[in-house]
C-alpha positions in Angstrom: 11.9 -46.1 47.7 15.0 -44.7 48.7 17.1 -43.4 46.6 20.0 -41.1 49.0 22.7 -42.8 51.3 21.9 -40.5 54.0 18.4 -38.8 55.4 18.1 -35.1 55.3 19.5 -33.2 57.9 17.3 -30.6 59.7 20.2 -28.2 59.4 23.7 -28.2 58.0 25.0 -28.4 61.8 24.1 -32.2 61.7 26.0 -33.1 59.0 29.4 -30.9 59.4 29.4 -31.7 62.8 29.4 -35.7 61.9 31.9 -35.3 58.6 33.7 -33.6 61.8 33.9 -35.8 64.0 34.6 -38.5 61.2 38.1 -36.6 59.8 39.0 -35.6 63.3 39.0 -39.7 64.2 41.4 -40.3 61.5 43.9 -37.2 62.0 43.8 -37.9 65.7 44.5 -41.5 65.3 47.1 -40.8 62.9 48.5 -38.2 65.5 48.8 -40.7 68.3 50.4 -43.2 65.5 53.1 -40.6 64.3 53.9 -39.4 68.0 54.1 -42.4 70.0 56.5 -44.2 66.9 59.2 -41.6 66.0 61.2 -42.2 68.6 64.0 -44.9 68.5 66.5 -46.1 70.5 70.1 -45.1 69.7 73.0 -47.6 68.8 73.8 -49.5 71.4 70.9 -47.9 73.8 68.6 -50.6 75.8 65.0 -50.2 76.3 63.4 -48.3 79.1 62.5 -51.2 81.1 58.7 -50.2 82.8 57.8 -49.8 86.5 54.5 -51.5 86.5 54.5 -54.9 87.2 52.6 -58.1 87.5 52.9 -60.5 89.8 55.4 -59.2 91.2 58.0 -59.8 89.2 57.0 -59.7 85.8 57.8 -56.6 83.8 58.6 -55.5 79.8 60.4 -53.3 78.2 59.4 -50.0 76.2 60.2 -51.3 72.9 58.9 -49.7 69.8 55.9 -51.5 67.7 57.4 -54.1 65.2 57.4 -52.1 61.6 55.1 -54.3 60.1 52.9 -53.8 63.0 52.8 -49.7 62.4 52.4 -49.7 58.9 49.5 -51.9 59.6 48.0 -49.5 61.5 48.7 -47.3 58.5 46.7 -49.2 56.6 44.3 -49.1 58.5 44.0 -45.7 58.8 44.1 -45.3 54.9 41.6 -47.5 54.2 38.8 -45.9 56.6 40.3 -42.4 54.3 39.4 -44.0 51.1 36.0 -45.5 52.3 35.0 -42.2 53.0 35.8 -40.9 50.2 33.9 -44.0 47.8 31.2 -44.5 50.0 28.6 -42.8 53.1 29.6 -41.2 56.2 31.1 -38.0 56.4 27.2 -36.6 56.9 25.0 -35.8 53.8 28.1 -36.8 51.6 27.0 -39.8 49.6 30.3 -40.6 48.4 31.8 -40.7 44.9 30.6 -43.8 43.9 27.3 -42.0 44.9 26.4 -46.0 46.7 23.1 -46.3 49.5 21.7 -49.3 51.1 18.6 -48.5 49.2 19.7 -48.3 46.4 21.6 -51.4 45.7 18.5 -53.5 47.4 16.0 -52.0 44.4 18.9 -53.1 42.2 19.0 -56.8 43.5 15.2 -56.3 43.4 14.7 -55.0 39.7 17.1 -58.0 38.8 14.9 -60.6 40.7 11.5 -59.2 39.9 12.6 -59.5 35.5 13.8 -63.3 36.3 10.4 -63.9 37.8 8.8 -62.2 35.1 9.8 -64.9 32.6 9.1 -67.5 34.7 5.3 -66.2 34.8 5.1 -64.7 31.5 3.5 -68.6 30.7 0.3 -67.1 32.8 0.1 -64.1 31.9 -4.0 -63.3 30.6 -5.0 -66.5 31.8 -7.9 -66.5 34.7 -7.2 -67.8 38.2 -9.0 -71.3 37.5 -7.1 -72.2 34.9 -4.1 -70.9 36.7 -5.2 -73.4 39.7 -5.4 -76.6 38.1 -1.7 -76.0 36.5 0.9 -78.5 38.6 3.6 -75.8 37.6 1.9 -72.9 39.0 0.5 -74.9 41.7 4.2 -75.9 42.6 5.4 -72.3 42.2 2.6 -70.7 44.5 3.2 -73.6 46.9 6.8 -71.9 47.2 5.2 -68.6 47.6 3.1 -69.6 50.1 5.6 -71.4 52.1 7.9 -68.2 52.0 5.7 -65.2 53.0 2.4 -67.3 54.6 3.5 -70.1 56.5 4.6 -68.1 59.1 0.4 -67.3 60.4 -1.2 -69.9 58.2 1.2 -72.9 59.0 2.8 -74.7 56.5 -0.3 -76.7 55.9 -2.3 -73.7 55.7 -4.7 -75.2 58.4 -3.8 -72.1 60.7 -3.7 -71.9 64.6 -6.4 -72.2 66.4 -8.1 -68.7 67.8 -5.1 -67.0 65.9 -5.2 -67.2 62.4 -7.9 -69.4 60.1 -8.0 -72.8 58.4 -7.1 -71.9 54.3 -8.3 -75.1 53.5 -11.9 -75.3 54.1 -15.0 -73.6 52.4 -15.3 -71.2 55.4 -14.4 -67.8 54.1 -15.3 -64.5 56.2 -14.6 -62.3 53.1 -16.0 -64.5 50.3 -14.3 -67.7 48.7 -14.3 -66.7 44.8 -11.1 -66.1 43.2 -11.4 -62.5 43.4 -12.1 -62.3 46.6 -8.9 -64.4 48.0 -6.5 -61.9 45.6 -8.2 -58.9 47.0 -7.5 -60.2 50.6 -3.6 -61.0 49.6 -3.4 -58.0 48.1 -5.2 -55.3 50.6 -5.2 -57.1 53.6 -8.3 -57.5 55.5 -9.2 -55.7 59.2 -12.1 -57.1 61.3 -13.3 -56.2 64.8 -16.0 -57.7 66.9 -17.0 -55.6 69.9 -17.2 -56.6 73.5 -20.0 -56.1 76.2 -23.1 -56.2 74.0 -24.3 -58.8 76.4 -23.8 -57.4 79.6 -22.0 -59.1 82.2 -20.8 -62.7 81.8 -23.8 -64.2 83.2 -25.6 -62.5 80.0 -22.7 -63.4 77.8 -23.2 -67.2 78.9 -26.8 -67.2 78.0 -26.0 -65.8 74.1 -23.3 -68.2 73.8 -26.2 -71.0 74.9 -28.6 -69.5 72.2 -25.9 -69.3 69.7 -25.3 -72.9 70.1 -28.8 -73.5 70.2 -29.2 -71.3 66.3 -26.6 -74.1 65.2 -28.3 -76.9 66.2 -25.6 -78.2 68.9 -25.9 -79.3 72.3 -26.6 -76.2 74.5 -28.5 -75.9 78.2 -32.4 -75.1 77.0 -32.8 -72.5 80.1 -29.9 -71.1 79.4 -30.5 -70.1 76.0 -34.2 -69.1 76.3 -32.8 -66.5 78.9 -30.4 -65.5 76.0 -32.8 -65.4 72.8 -33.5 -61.6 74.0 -30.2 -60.2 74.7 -29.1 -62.2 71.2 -30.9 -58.8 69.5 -27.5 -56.7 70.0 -26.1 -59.1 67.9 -28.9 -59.6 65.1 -27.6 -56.3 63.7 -24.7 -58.0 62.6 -25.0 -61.7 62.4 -28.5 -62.0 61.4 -31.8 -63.2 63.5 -31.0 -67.0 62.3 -27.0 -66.5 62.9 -25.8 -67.3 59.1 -24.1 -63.8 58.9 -23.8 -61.6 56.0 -21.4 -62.6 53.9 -21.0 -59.6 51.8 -20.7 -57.2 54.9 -18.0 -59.8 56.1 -19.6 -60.3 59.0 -19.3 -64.4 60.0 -21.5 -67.2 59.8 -22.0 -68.8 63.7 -23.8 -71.0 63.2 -21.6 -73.4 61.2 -18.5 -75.3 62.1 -16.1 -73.1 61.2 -14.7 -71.4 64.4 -11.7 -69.5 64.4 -11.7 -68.9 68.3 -13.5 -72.1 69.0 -16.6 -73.3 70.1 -17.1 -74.3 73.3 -19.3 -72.3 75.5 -16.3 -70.8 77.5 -14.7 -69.9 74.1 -17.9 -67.8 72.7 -18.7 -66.7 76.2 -15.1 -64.9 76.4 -15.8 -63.7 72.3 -19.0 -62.0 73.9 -17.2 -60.6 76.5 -14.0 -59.1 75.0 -14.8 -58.9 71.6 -12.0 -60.0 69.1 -9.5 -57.9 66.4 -8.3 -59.5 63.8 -6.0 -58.4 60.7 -4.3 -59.6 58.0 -1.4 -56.8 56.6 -1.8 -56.0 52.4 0.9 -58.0 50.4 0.2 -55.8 47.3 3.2 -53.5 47.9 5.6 -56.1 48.8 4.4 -59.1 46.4 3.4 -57.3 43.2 0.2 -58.7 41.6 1.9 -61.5 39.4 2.7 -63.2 43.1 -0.7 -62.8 44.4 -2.1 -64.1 41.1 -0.1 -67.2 42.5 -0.7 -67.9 45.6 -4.7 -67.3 45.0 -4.4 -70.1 42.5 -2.7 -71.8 45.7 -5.1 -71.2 47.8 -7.8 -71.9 45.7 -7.1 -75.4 44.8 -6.3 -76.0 48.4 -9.4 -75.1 49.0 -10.6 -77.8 46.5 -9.4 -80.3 48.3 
């Protein structure tokens, strides 16, 4: 959190040398006010009239600035005095009103977080099933979601195809219980498949034909007998029959749920480059009465 208008300085150089040039800009700009305004014309004396000229033929006099003009400009000057004074900017001088960015967004934060507090308090020590078949708390988590998960998931929490996955179904990489969903809000989730494990893409073709073949769909029979051997680099992992293991979080392919799609050319390039996926931790920036929400969200979405 912070809690200073202004970083540390490495040295003290920084910070006179930008409270410097701060109070220099202002004498200096009240130095070119005062000099270029003192002088006035005497009774009966007309302006200088200028030698530049545009056009031609159109000229203008050397008149003094209206006064309401200057002592606008006196004001002006004034004001950016006083702001440093109140507020940040004459280097590690925070100000007399002591004021930072930081500070006053924990302070709209704090005020938020104790309005939503009430508004929860009604769910407070009640477990996430209960929470889930509650219209209110559905209605509120729908909000939630729609603010800070819409964005990957889509508004319908379908996802995008080979980007980020369907919330909807049963399919879940890190496990579909309640707890499971709030530890993935809350800690994020990282998962990398490596590339190349089939050799070239001739190989790659032939494991994506036997992979196909493990799930019972419509595959090229030579293709994926040429494949069954190379599919050992990837038994480690997703099992000799495909299904995964679930609490290693690595995925199921054998069932419908493809986040990168299905298709031969789809695993084929899987096989080839691998994939990265990653879903940042919300624990920091939600607070665990938010994620309690939205995993009650999710879950009766899931439900559906």
């Amino acid at each position: 959190m912070i809690e200073y208008a202004v970083p540390d300085f490495v040295s003290d150089f920084w910070h006179y040398y930008i409270a410097g040039l701060a109070i220099l800009g202002i004498l200096f700009s009240l130095w070119i006010l005062k000099s270029q305004t003192t002088a006035k014309l005497a009774q009966g004396e007309k302006a200088e009239l200028l030698h530049h000229a545009w056009d031609g033929d159109l000229q203008e006099l050397n008149n003094p600035l209206p006064r309401w003009w200057m002592w606008l400009f006196y004001g002006l000057i004034a004001f950016g005095a006083l702001y440093l004074v109140l507020y940040p900017g004459l280097g590690k001088f925070n100000g007399v009103w002591n004021w930072s960015s930081g500070g006053a967004w924990k302070a709209e934060k704090d005020a938020v977080d104790a309005e939503f507090n009430k508004v929860f308090e009604p769910f407070k020590g009640k477990d996430l099933a209960t929470i889930a078949a509650d219209p209110t708390a559905n209605a509120m988590g729908k909000r939630l979601y729609l603010t800070y998960c819409s964005q990957c998931h889509g508004s319908d929490a379908t996802g995008a195809a080979g980007k980020f996955p369907d919330l909807t179904d049963k399919h879940w990489l890190f496990g579909g219980s309640p707890e499971a969903i709030k530890a993935s809000i809350s800690g994020g989730r990282q998962a990398e498949m490596p590339g190349g494990l089939a050799g070239d893409e001739q190989g790659a073709k032939e494991v994506a034909h036997y992979v196909l073949a493990l799930g019972g769909k419509p595959h090229d029979a030579a293709m994926a007998a040429a494949g069954k051997g190379k599919y050992a680099a990837c038994a480690g992992c997703h099992g000799d029959d495909g299904k995964g293991m679930p609490d290693a979080s690595f995925p199921n392919i054998v069932d419908d749920a493809w986040l990168y799609g299905s298709s031969v050319a789809a695993i084929t390039e899987t096989i080839v480059k691998g994939r990265v996926g990653g879903m940042p931790a919300q624990q920091a920036a939600l607070g665990d009465d938010k994620i309690t929400l939205l995993t009650a969200y999710l879950m009766s979405l899931s439900k559906k």
